[in-house]
PDB file of N, CA, C and O in Angstrom:
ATOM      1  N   UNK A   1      29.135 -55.233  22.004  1.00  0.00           N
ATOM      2  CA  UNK A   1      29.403 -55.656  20.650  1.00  0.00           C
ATOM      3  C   UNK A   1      28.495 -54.888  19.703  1.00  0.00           C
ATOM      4  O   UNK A   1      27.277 -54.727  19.777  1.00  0.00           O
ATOM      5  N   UNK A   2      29.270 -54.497  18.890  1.00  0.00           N
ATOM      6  CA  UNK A   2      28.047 -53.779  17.383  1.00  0.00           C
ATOM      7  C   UNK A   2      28.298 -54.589  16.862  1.00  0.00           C
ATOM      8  O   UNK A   2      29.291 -55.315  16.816  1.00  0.00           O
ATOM      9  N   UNK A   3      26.530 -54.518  15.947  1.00  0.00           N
ATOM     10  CA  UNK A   3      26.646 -55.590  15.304  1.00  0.00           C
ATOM     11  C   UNK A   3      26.013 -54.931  13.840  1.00  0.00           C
ATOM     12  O   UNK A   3      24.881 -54.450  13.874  1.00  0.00           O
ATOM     13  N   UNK A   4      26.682 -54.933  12.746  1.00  0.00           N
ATOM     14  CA  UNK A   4      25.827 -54.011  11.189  1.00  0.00           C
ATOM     15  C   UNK A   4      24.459 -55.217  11.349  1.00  0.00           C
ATOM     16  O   UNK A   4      24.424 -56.421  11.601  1.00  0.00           O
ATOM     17  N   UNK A   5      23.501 -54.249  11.079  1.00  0.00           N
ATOM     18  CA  UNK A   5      21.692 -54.852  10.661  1.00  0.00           C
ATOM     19  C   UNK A   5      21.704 -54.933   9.268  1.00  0.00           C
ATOM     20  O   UNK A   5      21.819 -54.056   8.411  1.00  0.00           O
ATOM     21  N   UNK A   6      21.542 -56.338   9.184  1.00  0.00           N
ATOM     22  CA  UNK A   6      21.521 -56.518   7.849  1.00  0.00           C
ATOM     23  C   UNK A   6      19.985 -56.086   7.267  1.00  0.00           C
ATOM     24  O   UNK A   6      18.927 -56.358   7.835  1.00  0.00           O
ATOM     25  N   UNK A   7      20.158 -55.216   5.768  1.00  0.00           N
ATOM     26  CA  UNK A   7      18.544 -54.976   5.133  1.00  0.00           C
ATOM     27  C   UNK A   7      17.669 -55.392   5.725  1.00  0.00           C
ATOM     28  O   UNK A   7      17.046 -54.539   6.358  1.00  0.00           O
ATOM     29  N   UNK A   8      17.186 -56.809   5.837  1.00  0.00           N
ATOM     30  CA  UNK A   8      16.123 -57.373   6.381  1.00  0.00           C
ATOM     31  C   UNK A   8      15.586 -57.391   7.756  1.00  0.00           C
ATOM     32  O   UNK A   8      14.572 -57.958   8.161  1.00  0.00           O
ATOM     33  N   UNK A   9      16.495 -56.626   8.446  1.00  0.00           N
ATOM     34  CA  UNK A   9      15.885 -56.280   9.892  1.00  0.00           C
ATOM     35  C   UNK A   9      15.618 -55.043   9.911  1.00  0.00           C
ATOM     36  O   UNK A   9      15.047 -54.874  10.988  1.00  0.00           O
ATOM     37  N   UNK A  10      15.702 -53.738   9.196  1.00  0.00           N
ATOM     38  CA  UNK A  10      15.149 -52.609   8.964  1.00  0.00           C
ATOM     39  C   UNK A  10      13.850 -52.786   9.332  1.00  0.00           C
ATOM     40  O   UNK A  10      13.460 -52.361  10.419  1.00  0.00           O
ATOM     41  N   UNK A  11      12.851 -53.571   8.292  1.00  0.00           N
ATOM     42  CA  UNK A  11      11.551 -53.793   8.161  1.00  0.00           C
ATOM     43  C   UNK A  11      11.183 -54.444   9.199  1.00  0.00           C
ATOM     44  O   UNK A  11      11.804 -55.440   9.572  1.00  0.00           O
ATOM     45  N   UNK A  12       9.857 -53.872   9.977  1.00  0.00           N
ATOM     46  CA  UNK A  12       9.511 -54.642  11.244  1.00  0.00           C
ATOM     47  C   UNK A  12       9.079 -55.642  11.029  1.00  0.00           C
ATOM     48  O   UNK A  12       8.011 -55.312  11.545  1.00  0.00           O
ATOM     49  N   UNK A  13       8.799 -57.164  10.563  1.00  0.00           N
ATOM     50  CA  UNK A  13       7.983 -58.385  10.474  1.00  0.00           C
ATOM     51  C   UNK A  13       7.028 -58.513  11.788  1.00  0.00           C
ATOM     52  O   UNK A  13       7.116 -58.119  12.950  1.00  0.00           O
ATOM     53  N   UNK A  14       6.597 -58.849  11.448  1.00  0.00           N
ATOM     54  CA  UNK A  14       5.293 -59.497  12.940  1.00  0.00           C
ATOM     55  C   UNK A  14       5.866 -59.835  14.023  1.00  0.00           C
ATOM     56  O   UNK A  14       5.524 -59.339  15.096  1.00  0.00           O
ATOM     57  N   UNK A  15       6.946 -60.842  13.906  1.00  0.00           N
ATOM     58  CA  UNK A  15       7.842 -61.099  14.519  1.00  0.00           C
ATOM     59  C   UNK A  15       8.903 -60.032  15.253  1.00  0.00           C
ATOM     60  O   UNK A  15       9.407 -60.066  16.375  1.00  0.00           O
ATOM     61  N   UNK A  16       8.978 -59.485  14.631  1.00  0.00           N
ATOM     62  CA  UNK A  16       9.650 -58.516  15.609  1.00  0.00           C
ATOM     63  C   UNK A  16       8.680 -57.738  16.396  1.00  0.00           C
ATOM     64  O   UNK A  16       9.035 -57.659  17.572  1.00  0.00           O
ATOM     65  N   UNK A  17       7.378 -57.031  16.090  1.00  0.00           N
ATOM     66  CA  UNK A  17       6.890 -56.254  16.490  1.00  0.00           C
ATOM     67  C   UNK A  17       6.226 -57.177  17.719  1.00  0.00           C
ATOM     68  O   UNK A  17       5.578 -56.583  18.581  1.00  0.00           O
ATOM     69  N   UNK A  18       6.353 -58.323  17.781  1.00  0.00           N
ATOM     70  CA  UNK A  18       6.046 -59.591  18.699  1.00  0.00           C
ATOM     71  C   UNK A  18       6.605 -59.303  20.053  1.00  0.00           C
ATOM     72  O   UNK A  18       6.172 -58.949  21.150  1.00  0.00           O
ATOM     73  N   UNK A  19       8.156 -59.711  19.314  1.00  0.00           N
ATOM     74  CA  UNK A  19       9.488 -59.832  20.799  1.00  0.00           C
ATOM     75  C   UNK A  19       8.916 -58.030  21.029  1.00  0.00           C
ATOM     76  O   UNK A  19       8.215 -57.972  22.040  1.00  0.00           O
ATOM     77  N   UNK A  20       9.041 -56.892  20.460  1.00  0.00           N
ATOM     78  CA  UNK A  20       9.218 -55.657  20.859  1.00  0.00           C
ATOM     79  C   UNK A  20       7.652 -55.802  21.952  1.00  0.00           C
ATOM     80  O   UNK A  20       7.804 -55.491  23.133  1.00  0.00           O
ATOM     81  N   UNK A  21       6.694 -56.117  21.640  1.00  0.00           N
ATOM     82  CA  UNK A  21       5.323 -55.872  22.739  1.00  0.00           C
ATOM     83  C   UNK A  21       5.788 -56.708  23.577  1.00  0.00           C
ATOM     84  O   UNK A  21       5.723 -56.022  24.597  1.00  0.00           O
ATOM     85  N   UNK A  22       6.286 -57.866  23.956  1.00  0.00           N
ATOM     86  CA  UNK A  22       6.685 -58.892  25.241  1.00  0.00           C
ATOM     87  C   UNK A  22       8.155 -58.052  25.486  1.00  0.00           C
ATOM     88  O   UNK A  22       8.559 -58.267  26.628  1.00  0.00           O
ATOM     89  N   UNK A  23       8.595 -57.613  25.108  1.00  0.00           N
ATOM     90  CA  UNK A  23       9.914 -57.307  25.845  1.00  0.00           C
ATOM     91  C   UNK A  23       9.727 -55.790  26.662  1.00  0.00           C
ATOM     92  O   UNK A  23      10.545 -55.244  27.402  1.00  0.00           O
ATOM     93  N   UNK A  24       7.960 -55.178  26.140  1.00  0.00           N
ATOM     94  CA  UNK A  24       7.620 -53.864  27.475  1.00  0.00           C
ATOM     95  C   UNK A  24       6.955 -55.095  28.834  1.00  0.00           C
ATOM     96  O   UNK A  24       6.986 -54.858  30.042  1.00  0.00           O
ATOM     97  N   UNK A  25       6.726 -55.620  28.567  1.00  0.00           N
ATOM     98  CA  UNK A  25       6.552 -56.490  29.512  1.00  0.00           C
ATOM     99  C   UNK A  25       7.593 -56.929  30.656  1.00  0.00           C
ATOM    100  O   UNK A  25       7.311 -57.006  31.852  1.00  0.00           O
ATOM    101  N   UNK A  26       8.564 -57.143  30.209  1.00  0.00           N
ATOM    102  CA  UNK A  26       9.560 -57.978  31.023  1.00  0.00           C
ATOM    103  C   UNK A  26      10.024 -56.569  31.941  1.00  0.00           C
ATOM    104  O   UNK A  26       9.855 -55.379  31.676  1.00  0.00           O
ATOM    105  N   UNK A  27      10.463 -57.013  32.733  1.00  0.00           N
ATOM    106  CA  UNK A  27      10.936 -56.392  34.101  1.00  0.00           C
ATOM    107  C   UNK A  27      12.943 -55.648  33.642  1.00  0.00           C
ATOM    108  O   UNK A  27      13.317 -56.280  32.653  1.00  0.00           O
ATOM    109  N   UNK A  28      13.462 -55.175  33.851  1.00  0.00           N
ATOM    110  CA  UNK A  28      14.404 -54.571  33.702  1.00  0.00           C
ATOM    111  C   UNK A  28      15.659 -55.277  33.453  1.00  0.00           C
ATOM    112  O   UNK A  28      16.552 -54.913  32.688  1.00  0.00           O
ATOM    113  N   UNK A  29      15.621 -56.757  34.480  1.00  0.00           N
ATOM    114  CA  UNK A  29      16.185 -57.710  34.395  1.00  0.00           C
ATOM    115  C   UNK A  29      16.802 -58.704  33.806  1.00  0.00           C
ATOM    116  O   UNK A  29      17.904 -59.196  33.560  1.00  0.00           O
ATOM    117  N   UNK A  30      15.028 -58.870  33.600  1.00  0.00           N
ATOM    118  CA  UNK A  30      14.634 -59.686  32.155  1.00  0.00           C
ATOM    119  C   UNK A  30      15.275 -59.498  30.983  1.00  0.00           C
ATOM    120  O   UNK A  30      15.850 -60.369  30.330  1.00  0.00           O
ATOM    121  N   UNK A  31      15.121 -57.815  30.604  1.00  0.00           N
ATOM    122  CA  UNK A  31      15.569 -57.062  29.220  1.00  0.00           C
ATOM    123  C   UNK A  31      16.929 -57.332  29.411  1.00  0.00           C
ATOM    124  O   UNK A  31      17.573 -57.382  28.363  1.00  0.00           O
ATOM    125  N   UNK A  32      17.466 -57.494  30.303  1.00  0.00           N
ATOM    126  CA  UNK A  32      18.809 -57.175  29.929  1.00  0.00           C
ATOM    127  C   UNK A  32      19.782 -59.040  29.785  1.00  0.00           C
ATOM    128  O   UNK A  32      20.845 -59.526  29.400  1.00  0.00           O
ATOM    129  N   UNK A  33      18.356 -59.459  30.459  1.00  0.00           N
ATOM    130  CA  UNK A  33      18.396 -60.934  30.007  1.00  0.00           C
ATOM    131  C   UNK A  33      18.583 -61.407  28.531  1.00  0.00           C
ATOM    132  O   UNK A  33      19.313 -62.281  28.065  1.00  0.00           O
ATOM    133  N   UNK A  34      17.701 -60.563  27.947  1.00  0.00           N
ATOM    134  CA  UNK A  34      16.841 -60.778  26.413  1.00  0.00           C
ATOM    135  C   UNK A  34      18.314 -60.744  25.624  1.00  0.00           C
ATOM    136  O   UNK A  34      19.004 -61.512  24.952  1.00  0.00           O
ATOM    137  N   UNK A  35      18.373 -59.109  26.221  1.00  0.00           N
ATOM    138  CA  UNK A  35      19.649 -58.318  25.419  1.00  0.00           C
ATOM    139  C   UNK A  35      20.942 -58.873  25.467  1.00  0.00           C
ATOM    140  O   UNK A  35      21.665 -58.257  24.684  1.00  0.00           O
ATOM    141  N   UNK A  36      21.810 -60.180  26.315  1.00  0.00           N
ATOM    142  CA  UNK A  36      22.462 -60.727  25.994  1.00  0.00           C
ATOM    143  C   UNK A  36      22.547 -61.711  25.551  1.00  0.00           C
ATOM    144  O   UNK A  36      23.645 -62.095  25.146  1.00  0.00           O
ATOM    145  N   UNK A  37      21.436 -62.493  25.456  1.00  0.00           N
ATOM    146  CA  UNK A  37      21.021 -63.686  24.817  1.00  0.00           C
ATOM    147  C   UNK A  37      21.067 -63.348  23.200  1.00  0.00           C
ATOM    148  O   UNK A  37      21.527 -64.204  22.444  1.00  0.00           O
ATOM    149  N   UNK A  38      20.572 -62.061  22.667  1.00  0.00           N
ATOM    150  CA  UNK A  38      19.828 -61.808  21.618  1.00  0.00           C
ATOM    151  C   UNK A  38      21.758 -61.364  20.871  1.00  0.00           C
ATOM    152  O   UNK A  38      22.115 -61.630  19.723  1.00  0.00           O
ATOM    153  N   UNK A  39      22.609 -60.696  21.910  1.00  0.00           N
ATOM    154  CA  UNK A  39      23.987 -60.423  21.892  1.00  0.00           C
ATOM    155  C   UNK A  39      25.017 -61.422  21.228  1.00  0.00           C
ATOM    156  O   UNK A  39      25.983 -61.201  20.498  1.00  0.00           O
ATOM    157  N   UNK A  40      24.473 -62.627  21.742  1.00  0.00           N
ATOM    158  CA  UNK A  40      24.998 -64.116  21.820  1.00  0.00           C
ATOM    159  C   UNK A  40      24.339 -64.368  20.545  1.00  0.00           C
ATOM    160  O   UNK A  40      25.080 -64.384  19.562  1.00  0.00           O
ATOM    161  N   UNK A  41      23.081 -64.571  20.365  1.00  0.00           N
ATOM    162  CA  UNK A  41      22.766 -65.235  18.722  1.00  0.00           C
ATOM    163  C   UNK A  41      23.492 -64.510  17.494  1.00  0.00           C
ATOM    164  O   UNK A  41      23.737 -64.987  16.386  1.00  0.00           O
ATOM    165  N   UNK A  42      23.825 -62.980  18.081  1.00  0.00           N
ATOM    166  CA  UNK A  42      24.064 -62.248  16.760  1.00  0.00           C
ATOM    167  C   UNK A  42      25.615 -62.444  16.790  1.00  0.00           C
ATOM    168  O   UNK A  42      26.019 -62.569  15.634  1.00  0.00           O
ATOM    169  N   UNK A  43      26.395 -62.498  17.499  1.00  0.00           N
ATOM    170  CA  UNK A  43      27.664 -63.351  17.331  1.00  0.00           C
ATOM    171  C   UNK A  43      27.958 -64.510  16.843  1.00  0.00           C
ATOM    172  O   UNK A  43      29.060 -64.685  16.323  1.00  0.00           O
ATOM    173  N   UNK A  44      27.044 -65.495  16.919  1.00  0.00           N
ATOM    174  CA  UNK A  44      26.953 -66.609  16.540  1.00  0.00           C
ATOM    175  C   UNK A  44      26.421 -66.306  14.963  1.00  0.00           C
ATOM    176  O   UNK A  44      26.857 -67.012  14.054  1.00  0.00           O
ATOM    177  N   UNK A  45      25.649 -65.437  14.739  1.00  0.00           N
ATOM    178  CA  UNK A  45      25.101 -65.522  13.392  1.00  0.00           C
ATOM    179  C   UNK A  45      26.490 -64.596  12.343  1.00  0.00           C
ATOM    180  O   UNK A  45      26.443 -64.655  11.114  1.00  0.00           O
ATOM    181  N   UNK A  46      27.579 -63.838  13.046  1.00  0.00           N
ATOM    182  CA  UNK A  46      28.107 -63.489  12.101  1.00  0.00           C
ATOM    183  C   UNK A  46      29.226 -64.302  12.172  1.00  0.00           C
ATOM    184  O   UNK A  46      29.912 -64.245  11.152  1.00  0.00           O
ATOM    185  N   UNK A  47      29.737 -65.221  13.250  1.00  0.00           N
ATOM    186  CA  UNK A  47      30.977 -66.171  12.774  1.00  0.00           C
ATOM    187  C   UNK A  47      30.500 -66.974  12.009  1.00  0.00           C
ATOM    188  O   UNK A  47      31.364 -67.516  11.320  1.00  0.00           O
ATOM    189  N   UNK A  48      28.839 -67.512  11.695  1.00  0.00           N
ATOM    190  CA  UNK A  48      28.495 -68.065  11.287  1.00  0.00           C
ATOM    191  C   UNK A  48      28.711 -67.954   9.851  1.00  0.00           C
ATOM    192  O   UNK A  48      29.080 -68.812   9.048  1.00  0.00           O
ATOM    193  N   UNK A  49      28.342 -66.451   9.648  1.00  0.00           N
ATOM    194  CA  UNK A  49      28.596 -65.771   7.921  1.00  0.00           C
ATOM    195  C   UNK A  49      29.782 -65.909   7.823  1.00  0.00           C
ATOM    196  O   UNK A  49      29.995 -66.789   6.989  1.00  0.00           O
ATOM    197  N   UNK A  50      31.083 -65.340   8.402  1.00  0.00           N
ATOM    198  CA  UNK A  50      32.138 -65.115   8.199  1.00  0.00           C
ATOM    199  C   UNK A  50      32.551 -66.657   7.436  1.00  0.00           C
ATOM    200  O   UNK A  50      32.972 -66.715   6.281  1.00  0.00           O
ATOM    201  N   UNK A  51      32.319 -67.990   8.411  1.00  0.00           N
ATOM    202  CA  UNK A  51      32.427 -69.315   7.919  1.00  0.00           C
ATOM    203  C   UNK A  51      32.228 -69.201   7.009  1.00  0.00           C
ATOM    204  O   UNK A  51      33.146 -68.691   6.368  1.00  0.00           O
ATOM    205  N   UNK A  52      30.862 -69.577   6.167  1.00  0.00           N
ATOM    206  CA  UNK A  52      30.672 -69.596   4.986  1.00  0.00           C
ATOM    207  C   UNK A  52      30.778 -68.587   3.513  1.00  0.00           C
ATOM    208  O   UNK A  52      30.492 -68.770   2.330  1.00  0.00           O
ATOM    209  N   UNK A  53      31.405 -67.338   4.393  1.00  0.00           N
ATOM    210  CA  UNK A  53      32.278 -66.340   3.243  1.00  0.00           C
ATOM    211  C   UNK A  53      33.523 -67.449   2.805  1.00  0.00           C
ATOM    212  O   UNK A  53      33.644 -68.010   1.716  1.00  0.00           O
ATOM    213  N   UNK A  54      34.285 -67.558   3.849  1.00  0.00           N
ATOM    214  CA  UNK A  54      35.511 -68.378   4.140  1.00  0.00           C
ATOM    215  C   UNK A  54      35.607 -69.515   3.252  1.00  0.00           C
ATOM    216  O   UNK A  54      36.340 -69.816   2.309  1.00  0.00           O
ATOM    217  N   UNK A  55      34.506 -70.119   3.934  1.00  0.00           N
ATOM    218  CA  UNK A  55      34.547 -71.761   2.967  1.00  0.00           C
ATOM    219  C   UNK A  55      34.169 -71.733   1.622  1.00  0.00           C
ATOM    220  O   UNK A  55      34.592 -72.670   0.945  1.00  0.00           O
ATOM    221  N   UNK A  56      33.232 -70.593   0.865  1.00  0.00           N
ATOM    222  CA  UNK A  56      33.014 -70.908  -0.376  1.00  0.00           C
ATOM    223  C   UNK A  56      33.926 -69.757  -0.968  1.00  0.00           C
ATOM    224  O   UNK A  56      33.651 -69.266  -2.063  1.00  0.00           O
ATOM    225  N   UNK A  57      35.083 -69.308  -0.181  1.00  0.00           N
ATOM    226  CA  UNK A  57      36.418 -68.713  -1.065  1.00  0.00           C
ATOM    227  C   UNK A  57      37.284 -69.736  -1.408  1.00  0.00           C
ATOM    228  O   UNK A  57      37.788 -69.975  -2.505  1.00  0.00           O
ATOM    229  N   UNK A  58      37.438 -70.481  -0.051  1.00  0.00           N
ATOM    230  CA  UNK A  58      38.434 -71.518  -0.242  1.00  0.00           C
ATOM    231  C   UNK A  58      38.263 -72.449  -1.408  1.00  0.00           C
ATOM    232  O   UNK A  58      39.191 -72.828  -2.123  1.00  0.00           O
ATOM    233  N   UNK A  59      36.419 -72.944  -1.607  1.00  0.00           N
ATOM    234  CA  UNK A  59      36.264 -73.713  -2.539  1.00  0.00           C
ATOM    235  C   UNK A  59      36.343 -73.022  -3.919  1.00  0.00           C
ATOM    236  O   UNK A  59      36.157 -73.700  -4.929  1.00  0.00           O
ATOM    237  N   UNK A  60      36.659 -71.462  -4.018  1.00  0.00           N
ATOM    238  CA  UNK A  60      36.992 -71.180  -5.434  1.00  0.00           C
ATOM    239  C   UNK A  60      37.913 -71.177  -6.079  1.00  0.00           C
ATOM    240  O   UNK A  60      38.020 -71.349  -7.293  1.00  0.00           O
ATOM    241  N   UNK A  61      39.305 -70.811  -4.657  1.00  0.00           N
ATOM    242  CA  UNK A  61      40.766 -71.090  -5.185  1.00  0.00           C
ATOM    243  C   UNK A  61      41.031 -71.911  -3.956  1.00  0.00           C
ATOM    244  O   UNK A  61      41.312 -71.462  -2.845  1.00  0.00           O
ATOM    245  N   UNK A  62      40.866 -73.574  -4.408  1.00  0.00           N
ATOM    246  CA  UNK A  62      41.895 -73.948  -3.330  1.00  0.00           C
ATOM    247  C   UNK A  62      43.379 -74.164  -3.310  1.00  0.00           C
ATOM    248  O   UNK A  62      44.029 -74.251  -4.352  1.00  0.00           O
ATOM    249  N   UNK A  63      43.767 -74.227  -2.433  1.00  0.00           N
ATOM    250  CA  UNK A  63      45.278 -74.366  -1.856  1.00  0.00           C
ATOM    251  C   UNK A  63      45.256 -75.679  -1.762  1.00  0.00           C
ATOM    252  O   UNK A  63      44.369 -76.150  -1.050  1.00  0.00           O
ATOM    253  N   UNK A  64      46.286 -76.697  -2.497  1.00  0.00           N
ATOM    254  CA  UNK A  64      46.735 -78.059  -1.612  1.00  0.00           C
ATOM    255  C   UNK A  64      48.065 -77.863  -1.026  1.00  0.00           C
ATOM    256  O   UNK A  64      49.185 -77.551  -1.429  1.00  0.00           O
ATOM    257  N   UNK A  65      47.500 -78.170   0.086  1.00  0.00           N
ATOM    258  CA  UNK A  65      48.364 -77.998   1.085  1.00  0.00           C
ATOM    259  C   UNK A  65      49.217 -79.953   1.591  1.00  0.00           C
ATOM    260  O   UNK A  65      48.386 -80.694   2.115  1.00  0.00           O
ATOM    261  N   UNK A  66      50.050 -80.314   1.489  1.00  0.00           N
ATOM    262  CA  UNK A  66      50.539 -81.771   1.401  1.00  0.00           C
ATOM    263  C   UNK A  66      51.284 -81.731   3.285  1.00  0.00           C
ATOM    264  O   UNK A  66      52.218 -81.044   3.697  1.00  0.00           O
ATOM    265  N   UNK A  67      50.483 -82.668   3.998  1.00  0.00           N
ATOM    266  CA  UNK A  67      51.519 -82.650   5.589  1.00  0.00           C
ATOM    267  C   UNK A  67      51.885 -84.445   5.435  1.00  0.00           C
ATOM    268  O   UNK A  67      51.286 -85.306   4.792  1.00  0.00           O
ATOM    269  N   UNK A  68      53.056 -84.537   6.277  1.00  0.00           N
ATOM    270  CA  UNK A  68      53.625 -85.767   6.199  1.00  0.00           C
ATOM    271  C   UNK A  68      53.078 -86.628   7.459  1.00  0.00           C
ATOM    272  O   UNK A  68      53.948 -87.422   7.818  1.00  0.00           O
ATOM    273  N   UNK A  69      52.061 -86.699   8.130  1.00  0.00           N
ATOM    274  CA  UNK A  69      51.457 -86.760   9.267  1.00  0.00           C
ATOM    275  C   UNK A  69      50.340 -85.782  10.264  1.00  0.00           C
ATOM    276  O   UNK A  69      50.007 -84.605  10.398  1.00  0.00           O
ATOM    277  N   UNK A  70      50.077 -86.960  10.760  1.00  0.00           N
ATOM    278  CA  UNK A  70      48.629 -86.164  11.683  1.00  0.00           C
ATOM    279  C   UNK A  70      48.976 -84.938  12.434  1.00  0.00           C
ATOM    280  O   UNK A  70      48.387 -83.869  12.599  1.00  0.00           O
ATOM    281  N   UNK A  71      50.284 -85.484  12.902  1.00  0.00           N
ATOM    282  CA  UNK A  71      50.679 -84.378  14.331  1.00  0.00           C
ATOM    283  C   UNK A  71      50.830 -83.087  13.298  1.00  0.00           C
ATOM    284  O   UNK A  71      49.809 -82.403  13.361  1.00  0.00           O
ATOM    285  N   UNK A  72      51.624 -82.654  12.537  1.00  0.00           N
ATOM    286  CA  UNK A  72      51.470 -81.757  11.394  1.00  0.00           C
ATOM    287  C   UNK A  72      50.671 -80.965  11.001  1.00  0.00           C
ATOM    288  O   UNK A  72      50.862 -79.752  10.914  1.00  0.00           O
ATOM    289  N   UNK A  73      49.245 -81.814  10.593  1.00  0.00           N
ATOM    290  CA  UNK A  73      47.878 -81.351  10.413  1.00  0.00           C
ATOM    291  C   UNK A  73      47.521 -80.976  11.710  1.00  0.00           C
ATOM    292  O   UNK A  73      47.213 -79.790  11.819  1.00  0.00           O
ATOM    293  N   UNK A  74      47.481 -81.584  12.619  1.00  0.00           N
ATOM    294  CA  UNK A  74      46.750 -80.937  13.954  1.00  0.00           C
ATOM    295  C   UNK A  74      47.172 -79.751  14.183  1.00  0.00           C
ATOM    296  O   UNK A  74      46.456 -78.770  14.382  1.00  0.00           O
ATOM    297  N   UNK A  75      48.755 -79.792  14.163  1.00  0.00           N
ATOM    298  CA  UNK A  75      49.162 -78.160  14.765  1.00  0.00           C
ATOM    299  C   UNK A  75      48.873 -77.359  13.597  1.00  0.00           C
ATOM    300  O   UNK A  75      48.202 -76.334  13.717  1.00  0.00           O
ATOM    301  N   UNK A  76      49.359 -77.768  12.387  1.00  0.00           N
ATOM    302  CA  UNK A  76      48.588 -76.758  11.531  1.00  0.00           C
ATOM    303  C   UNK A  76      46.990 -75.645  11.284  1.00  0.00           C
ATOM    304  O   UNK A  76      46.606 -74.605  10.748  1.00  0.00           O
ATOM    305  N   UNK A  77      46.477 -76.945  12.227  1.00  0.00           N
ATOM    306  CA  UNK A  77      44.877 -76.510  12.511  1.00  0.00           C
ATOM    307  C   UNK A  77      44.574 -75.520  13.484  1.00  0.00           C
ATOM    308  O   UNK A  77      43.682 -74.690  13.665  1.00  0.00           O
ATOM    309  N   UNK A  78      45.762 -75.938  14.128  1.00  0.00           N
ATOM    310  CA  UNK A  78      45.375 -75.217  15.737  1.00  0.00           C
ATOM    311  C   UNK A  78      46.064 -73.957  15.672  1.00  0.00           C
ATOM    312  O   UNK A  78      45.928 -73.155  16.596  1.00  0.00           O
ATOM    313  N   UNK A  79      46.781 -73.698  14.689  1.00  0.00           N
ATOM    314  CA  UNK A  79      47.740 -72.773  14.869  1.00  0.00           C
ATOM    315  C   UNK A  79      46.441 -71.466  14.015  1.00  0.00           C
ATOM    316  O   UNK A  79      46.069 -70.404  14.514  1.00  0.00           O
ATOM    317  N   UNK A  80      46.048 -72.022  12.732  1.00  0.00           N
ATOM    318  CA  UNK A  80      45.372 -71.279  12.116  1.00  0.00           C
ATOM    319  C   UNK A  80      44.036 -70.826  13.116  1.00  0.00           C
ATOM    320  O   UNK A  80      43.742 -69.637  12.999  1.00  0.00           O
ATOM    321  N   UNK A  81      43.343 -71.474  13.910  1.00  0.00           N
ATOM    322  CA  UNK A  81      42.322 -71.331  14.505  1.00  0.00           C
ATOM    323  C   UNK A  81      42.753 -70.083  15.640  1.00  0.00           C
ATOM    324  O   UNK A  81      41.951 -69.252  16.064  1.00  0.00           O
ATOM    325  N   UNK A  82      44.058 -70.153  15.981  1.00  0.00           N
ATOM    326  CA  UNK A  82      44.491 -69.225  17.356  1.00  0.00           C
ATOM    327  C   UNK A  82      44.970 -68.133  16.643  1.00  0.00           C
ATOM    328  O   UNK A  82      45.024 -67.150  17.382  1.00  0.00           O
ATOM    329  N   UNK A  83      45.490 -67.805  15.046  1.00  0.00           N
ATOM    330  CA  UNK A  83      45.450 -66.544  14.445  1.00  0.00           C
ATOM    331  C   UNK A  83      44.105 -66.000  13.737  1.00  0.00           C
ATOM    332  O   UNK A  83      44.285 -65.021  13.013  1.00  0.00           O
ATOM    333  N   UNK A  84      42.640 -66.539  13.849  1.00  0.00           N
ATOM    334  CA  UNK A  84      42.499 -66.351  13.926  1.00  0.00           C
ATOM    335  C   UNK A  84      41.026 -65.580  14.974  1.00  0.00           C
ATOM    336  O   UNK A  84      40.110 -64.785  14.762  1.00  0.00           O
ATOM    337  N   UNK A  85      41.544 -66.415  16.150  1.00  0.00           N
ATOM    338  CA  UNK A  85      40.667 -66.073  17.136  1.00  0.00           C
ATOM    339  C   UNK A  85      40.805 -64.467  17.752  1.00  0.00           C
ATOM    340  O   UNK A  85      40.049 -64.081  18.644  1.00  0.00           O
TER     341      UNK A  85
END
């Protein structure tokens, strides 16, 4: 997965220069331990953005959308969630 670095990870913080001295440490294994874990947060951190791009569009133009029942809304939900998974 690529992932764009946002500005603020350019600059090394303490914190990074932290994980970078413990991660010559770790064994080959390990790193590649680190490196999908670290794979996994940064996926999580951009569906995370994408969400809240999403939700504060929706809250600028919303759509009312009117269903005559639950079953309706559910598939409606599910349908949108699987275009866009």
């Amino acid at each position: 997965m690529i992932i764009e670095k946002p500005p603020e990870a350019v600059v090394k913080t303490p914190d990074i220069e932290r994980i970078i001295e413990m991660l010559l440490a770790l064994s080959p294994e390990r790193i590649k331990e680190a490196a999908d874990f670290i794979d996994y947060l940064a996926e999580r951190e951009l569906k995370h953005k994408i969400f809240v791009e999403e939700t504060l569009a929706a809250a600028v133009n919303p759509e009312k959308v009117t269903f005559n029942n639950s079953k309706t809304l559910i598939k409606a939900a599910l349908e949108s969630v699987a275009e866009n998974s």
